[in-house]
C-alpha positions in Angstrom: -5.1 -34.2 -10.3 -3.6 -33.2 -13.9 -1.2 -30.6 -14.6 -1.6 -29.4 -18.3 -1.2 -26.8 -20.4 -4.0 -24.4 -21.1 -7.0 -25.1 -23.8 -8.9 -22.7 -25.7 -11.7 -24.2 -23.8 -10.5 -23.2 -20.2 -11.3 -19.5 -21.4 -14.5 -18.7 -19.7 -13.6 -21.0 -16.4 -10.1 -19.5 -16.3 -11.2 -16.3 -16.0 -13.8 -16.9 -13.4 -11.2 -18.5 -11.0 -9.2 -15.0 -11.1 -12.8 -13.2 -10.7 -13.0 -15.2 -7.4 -9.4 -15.0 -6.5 -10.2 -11.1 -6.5 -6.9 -11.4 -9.1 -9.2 -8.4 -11.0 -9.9 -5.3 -8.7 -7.8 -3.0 -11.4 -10.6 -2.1 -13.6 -8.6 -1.9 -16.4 -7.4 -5.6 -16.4 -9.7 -7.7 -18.7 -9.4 -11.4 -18.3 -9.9 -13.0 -22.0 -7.4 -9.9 -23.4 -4.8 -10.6 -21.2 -5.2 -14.6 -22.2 -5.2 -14.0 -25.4 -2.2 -12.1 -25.1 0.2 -13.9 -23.3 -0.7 -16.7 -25.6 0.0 -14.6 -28.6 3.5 -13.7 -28.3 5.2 -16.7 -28.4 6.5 -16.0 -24.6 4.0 -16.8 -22.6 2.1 -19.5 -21.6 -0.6 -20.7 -18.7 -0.6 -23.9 -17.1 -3.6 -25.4 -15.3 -4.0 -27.8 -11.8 -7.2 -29.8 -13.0 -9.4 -32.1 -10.8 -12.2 -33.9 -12.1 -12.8 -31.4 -14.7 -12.6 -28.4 -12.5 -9.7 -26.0 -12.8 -8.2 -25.3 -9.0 -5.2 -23.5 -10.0 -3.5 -21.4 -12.5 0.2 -19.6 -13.0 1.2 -17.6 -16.1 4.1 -17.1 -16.7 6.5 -15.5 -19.1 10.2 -14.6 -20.1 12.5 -11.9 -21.7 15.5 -14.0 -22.4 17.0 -13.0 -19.0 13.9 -13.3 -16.4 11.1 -15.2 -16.2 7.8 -13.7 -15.6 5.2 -15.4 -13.0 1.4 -13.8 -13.2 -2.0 -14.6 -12.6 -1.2 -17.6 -9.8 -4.8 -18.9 -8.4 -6.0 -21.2 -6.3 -9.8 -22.1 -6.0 -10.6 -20.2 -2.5 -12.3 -23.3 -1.8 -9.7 -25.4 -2.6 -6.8 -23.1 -0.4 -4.8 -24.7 2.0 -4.4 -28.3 0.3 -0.8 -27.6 -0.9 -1.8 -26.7 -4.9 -0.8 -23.3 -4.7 2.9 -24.3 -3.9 2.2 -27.2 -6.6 1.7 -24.8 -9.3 4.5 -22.5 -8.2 6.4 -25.5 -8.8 5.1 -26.2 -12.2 6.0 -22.5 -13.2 9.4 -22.4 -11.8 10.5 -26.3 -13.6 9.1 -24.6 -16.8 10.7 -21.5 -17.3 14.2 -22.9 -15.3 14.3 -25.2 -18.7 13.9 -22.1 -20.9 16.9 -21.3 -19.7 16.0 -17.9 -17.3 18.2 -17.7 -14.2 15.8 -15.8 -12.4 12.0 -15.4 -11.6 10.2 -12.4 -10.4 6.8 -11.7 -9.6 4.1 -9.1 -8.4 2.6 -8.4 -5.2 0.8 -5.7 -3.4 2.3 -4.7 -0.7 -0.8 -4.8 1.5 -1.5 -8.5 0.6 0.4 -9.5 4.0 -0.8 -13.2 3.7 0.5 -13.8 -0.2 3.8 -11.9 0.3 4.0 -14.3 3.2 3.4 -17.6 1.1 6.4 -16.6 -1.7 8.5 -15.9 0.9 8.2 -19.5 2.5 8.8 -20.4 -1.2 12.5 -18.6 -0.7 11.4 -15.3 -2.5 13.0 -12.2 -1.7 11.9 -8.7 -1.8 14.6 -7.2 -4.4 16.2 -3.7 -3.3 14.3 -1.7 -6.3 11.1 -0.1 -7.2 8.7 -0.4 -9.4 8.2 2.1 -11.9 5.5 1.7 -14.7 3.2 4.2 -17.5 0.6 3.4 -19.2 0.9 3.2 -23.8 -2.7 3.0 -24.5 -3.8 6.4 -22.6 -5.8 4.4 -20.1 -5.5 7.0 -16.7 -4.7 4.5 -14.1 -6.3 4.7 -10.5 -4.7 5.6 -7.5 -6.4 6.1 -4.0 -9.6 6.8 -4.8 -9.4 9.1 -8.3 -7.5 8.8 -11.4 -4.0 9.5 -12.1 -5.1 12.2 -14.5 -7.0 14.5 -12.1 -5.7 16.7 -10.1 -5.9 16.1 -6.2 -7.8 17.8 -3.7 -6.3 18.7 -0.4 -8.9 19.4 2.6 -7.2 21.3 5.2 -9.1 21.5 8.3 -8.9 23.2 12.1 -10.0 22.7 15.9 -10.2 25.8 17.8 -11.7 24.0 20.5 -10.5 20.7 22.6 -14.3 19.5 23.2 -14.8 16.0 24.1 -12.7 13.5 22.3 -13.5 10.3 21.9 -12.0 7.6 24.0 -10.7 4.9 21.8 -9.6 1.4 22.8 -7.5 -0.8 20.6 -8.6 -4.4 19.6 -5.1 -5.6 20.6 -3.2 -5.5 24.2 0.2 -5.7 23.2 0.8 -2.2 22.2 2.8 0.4 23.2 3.6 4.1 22.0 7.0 5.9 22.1 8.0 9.1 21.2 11.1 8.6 19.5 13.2 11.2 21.2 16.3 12.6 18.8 14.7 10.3 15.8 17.4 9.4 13.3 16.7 10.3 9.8 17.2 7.0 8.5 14.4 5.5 11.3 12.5 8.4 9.9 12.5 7.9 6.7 11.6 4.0 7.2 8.2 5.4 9.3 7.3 7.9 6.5 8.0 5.1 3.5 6.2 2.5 5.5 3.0 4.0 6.3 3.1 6.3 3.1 4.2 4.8 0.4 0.2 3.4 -0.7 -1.0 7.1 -0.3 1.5 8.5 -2.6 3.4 10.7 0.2 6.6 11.8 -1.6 7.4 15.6 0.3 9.8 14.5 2.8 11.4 11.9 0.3 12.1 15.4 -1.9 14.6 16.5 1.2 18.2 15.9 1.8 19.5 14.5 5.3 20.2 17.5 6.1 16.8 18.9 5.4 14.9 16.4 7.1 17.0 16.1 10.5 16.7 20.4 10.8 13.2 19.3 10.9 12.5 16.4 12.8 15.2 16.6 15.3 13.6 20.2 15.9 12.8 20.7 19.7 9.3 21.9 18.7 8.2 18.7 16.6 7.6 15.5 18.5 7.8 12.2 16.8 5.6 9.4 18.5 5.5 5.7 17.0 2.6 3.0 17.8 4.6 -0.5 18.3 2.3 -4.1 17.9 4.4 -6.9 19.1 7.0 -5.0 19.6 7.3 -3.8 15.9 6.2 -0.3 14.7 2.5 0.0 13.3 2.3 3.1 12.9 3.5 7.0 13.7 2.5 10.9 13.8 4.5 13.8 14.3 2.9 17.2 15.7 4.6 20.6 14.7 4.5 23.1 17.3 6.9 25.5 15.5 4.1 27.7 14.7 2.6 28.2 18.0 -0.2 28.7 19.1 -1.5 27.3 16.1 0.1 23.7 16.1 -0.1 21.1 13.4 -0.4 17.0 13.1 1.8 17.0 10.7 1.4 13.4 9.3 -0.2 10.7 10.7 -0.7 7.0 9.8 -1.1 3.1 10.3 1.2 0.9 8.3 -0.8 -1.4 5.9 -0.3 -4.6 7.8 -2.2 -3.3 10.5 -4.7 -1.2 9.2 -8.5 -2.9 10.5 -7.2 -3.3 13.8 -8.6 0.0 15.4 -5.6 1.1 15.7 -6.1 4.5 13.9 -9.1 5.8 15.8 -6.8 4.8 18.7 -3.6 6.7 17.6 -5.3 9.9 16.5 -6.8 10.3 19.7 -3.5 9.9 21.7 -2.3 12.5 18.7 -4.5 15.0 19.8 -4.2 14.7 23.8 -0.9 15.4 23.0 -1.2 18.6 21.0 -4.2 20.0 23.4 -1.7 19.6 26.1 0.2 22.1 25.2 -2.6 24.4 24.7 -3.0 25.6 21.3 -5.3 28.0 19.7 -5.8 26.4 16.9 -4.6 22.8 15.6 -4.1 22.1 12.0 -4.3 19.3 9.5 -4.7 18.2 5.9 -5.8 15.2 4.1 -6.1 14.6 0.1 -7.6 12.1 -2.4 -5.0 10.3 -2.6 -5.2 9.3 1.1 -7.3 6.3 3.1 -10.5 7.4 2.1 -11.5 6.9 5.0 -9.0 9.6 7.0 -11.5 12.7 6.1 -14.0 11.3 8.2 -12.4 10.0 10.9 -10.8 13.5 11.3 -14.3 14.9 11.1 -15.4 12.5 13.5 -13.0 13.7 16.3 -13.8 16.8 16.0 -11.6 18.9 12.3 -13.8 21.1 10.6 -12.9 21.9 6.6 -11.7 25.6 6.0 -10.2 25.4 2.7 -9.8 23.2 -0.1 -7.3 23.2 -3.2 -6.5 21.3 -6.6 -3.0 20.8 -6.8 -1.2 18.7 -9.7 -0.5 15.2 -9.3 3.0 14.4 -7.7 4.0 12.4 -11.0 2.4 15.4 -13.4 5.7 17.4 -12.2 8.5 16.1 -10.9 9.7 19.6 -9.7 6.1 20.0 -8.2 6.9 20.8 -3.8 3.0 19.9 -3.2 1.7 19.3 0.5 0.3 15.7 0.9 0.7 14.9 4.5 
């Protein structure tokens, strides 16, 4: 096993490995250009795990004088789990540690449960700041399932009618759900960010304390969260302020479970608990920035579309009070 520095040669093989390490989804990332310009700069450079001519792992890896940069870390997916991931890691960290950075950061999605977990077994830390970027070359960057430069569409949808709902059954046992009686703003808050922050949902993040608690501490909106493990997984709040037309308010799973059948599940409980209080009509909205698959699965059980909208963007106006839950 040889660990080297990158050859004008790797090219072609380089960029297959992050084709298979699914290291591309972003349409907009091209292999070679990116290469070719970390190489460029006289910054950045791209070290290689070879093993009888076959490169197994990559980590590129850059600095700004203050912190060092680590992108593009692959493993062959046939070659995971024999230690070359934390090899490479290695690698990267000696190198830019004698450039003289005191400190290296990295990307991850925060859906990608498993590589989030390996870093963090390496001693990474998630730092107490977000990520803000823009795009310079006028590229519209995608998010959910349209680009950042169209407008969204909100579906808003009804049930006049209970009618037969189906009966749902997790894939796990060790669940349990709790409505969180008096919620605390700050638990609050935690629920909304976790389970909303990949759709874009920014209203209640717009509201003060105060604003929030009058609210969700509201006797006529209930608060119920889904706990796996004895961790939450997931949460919707019904609005009953309105009554008899009553709304699920927002509704979600938090990424690390979603696949688990847990949202079938947790809309169904949703709506037994908003037909028991015997509404005329029950509300809710979805938009394109949501799981694409949430339109259908309210369909499924039972919505019906009465309206539809194109509202801006959320990061077209700042100012902008749109309706994304």
């Amino acid at each position: 096993m040889e660990l080297r520095n990158y050859r004008d040669a790797d090219e072609d093989a380089l960029a297959d490995l992050w084709q298979r390490c699914d290291l591309m989804r972003n349409p907009l990332n091209d292999a070679h250009k990116d290469i070719a310009f970390c190489l460029s700069g006289g910054h950045g450079e791209i070290l290689i795990l070879e093993d009888e001519g076959e490169i197994v792992a990559s980590a590129m890896l850059g600095q700004d004088g203050h912190r060092g940069w680590i992108y593009y870390v692959a493993v062959d997916p046939a070659r995971q789990g024999q230690d070359l991931g934390r090899r490479i890691m290695a690698a990267a960290e000696a190198r830019l540690q004698a450039s003289g950075v005191p400190k290296v950061q990295l990307l991850v999605r925060g859906s990608n449960t498993q590589v989030v977990g390996f870093y963090q077994r390496l001693g990474y830390m998630m730092d107490p700041a977000n990520l803000m970027s823009r795009r310079l070359d006028g590229n519209p960057l995608p998010i959910g399932h349209q680009m950042n430069d169209e407008p969204v569409i909100v579906t808003y949808l009804e049930m006049l009618e209970r009618g037969s709902l189906p009966h749902i059954v997790p894939k796990t046992r060790n669940h349990a759900l709790i409505g969180a009686h008096d919620i605390t703003v700050g638990f609050y808050r935690y629920l909304y960010d976790a389970v909303g922050r990949p759709w874009y949902w920014t209203d209640r993040k717009k509201l003060s304390d105060a604003e929030l608690a009058t609210i969700i501490q509201d006797e006529a909106v209930e608060t119920y969260v889904l706990y796996v493990g004895g961790v939450p997984a997931g949460f919707y709040e019904l609005d009953f302020r309105t009554m008899p037309t009553a709304e699920l308010a927002y509704f979600g799973i938090m990424p690390e479970f979603i696949g688990m059948g847990l949202g079938p599940y947790l809309l169904g409980q949703a709506l037994d608990m908003l037909w028991h209080k015997e509404p005329a009509r029950v509300l809710v909205n979805t938009c394109t920035l949501d799981h694409p698959k949430a339109l259908p699965l309210y369909q499924r059980f039972g919505f019906r579309p009465y309206d539809q909208q194109k509202v801006p963007a959320p990061w077209q106006d700042v100012n902008n009070v749109l309706d994304f839950a």
